[in-house]
C-alpha positions in Angstrom: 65.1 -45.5 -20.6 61.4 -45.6 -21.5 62.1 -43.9 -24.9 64.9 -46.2 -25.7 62.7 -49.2 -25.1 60.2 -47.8 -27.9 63.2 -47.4 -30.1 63.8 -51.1 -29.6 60.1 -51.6 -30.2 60.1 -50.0 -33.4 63.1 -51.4 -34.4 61.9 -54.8 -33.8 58.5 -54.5 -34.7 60.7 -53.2 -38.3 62.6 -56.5 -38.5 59.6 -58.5 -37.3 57.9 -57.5 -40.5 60.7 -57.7 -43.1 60.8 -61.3 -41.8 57.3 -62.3 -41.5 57.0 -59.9 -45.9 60.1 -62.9 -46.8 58.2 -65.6 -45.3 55.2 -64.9 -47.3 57.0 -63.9 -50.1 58.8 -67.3 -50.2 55.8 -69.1 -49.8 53.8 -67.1 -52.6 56.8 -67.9 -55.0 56.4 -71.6 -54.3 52.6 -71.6 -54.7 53.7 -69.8 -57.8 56.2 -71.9 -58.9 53.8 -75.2 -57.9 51.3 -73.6 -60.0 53.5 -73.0 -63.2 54.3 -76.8 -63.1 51.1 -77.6 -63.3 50.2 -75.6 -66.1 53.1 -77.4 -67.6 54.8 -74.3 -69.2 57.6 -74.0 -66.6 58.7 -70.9 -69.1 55.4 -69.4 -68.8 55.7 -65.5 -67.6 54.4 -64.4 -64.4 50.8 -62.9 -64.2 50.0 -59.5 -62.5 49.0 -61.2 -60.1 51.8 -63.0 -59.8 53.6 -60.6 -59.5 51.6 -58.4 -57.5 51.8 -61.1 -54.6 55.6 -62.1 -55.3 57.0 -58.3 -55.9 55.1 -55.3 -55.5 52.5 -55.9 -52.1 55.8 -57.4 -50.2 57.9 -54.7 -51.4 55.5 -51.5 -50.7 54.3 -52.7 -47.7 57.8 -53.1 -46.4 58.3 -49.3 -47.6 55.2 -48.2 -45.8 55.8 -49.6 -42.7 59.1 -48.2 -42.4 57.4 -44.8 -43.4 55.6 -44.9 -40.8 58.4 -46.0 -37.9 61.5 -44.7 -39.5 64.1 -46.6 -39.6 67.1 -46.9 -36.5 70.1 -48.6 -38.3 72.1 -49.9 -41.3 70.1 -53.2 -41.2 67.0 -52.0 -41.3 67.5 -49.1 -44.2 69.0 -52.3 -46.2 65.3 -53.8 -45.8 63.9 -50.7 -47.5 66.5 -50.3 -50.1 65.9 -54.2 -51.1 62.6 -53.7 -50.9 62.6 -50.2 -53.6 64.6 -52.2 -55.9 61.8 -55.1 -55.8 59.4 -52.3 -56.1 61.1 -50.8 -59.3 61.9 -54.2 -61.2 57.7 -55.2 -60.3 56.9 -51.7 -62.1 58.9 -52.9 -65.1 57.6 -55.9 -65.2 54.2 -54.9 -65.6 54.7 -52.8 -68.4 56.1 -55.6 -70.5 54.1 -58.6 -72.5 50.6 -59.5 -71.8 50.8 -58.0 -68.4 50.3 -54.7 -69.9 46.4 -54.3 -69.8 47.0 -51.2 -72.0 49.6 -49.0 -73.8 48.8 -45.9 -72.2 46.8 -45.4 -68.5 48.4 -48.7 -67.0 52.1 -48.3 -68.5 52.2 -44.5 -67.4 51.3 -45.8 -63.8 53.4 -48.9 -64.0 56.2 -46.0 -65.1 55.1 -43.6 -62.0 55.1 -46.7 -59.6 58.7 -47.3 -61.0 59.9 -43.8 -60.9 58.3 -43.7 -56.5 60.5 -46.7 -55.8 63.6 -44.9 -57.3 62.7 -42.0 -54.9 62.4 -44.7 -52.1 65.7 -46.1 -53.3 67.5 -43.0 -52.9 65.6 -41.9 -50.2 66.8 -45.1 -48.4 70.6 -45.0 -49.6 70.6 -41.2 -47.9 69.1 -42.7 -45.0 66.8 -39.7 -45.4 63.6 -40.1 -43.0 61.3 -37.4 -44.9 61.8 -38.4 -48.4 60.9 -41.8 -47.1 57.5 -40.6 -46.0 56.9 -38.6 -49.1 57.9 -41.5 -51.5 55.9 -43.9 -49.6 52.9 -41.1 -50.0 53.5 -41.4 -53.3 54.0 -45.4 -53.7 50.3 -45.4 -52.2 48.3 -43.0 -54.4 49.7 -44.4 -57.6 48.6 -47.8 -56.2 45.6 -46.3 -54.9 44.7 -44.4 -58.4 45.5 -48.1 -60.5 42.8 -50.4 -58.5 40.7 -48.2 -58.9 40.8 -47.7 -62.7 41.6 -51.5 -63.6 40.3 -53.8 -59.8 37.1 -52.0 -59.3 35.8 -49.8 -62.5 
């Protein structure tokens, strides 16, 4: 009885933070948004940082959490299969316009950060716990490895 109530737990605890990653991720788009109107260029691409708070920091941490409690149903592998997706389209959209910083070091990590979240996305669809964990592993050292080089050289 005790170990299904941690299951619950988890399971919640799961749920509890895909909600609270869409609350902030809806109210990071509208900043967003708020702050393209008043640039005036409506059209204007996002930023890295943009995107970073939008896409990729929702997205991973969504993968890491559920690294780290696995898990229990349909619903909740759903979460981490939205959630690669988001991870992979961020990747690509890093590597394109002035959001590259380079043609080399950044795009071969944007790549790698694209090719984790496919292993997350399949990972998820095989509702396969261990892959999760090493995916996630890897999500985090390439994320790791590009602050380093380009938020604190």
């Amino acid at each position: 009885m005790a170990e299904h109530r941690g299951d619950n737990r988890r399971a919640r605890a799961l749920i509890v933070t895909a909600v609270v990653t869409a609350v902030v991720t809806a109210a990071v788009v509208l900043v967003t948004a708020t702050a393209t109107a008043q640039r005036g260029a409506p059209d204007a691409p996002a930023t890295v940082k943009e995107v970073m708070l939008t896409m990729t920091v929702p997205s991973s941490d969504v993968i890491f959490t559920a690294a780290s409690e696995f898990p229990k149903d349909d619903q909740q592998w759903a979460v981490v299969r939205k959630s690669a997706v988001a991870l992979a389209e961020s990747g690509k959209l890093l590597m394109t316009g002035e959001r590259a910083r380079d043609n080399t070091t950044w795009v071969d990590m944007a790549r790698g950060m694209v090719v984790q979240a496919e292993a997350t996305l399949k990972a998820a669809e095989a509702r396969n716990a261990e892959a999760l964990s090493k995916a996630s592993d890897d999500v985090y050292a390439t994320c790791e490895t590009c602050h380093e080089r380009y938020m604190h050289p």
